[in-house]
VMD Tcl script that draws the C-alpha trace (Angstrom):
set ca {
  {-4.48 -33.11 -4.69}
  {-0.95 -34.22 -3.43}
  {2.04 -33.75 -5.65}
  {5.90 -34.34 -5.01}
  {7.92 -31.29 -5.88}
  {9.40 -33.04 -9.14}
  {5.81 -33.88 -10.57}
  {4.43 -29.77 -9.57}
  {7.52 -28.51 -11.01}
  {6.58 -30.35 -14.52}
  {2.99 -29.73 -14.25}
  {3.12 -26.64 -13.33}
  {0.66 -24.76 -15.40}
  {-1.83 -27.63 -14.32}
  {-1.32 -27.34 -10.35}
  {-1.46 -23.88 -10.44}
  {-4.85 -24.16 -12.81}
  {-6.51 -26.74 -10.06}
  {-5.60 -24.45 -7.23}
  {-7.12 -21.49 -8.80}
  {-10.31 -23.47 -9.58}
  {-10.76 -23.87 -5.66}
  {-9.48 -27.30 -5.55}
  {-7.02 -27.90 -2.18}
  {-3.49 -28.25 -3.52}
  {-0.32 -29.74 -1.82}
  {3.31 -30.02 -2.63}
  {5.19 -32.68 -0.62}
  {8.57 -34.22 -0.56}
  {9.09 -37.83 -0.25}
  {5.04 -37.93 0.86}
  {5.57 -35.07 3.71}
  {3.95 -32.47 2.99}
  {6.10 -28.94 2.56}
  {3.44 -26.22 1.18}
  {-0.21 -25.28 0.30}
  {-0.72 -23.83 -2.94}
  {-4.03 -21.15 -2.66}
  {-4.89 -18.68 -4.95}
  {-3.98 -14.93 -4.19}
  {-7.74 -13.91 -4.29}
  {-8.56 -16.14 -1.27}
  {-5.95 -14.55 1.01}
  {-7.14 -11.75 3.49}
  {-5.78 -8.27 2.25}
  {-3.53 -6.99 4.20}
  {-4.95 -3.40 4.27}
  {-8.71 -3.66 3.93}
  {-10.28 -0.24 2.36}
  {-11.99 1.23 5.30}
  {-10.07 -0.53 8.26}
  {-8.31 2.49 9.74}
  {-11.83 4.57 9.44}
  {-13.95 1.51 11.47}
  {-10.55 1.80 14.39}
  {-10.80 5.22 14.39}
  {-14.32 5.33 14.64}
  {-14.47 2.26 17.35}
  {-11.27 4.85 19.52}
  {-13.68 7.74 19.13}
  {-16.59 5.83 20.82}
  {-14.27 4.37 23.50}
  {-11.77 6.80 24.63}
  {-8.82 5.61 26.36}
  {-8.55 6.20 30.36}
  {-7.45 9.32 30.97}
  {-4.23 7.94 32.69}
  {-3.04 6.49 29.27}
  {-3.31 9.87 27.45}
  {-0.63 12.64 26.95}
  {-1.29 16.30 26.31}
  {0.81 17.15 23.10}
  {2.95 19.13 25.08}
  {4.08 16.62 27.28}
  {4.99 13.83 23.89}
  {7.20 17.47 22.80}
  {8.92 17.54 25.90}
  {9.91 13.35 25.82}
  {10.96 13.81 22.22}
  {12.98 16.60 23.51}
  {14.58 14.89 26.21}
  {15.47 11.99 23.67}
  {17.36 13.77 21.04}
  {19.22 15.62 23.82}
  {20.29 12.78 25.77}
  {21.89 11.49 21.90}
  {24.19 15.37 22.14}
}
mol new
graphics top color blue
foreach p $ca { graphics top sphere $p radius 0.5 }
foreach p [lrange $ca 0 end-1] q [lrange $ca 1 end] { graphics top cylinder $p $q radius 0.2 }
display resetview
């Protein structure tokens, strides 16, 4: 369904209705069309439950090369260096 702003704004409670029962929803403006109205449920989540665990898992499995890591010690001593260069 296409709607001008002016008709969605007084049908509101209908448009929203249709584009919660699945059905593909558009708002235009003089025929051009501005915005897709989709029910919340069908967007991706932003944080899936479980999505830090499966990267986490997937870093354990594939370390990275040892020139890309940095002994604790060394991420102190950059820190360090930072806040002193701010005195």
């Amino acid at each position: 369904m296409q709607i001008n702003v002016l008709d969605a704004r007084n049908r509101l409670s209908q448009v929203i209705k249709a584009a919660q029962a699945g059905e593909d929803v558009v708002i235009a403006n003089r025929g051009r069309a501005l915005v897709r109205l989709v029910p919340v449920a069908s967007q991706p989540a932003a944080a899936e439950p479980g999505r830090v665990e499966g990267v986490l898992g997937w870093l354990a499995g594939h370390p990275l090369p040892e020139a890309g890591r940095r002994r604790a010690a060394e991420i102190d001593a950059a820190v360090q260096a930072g806040r002193d260069a701010w005195d």
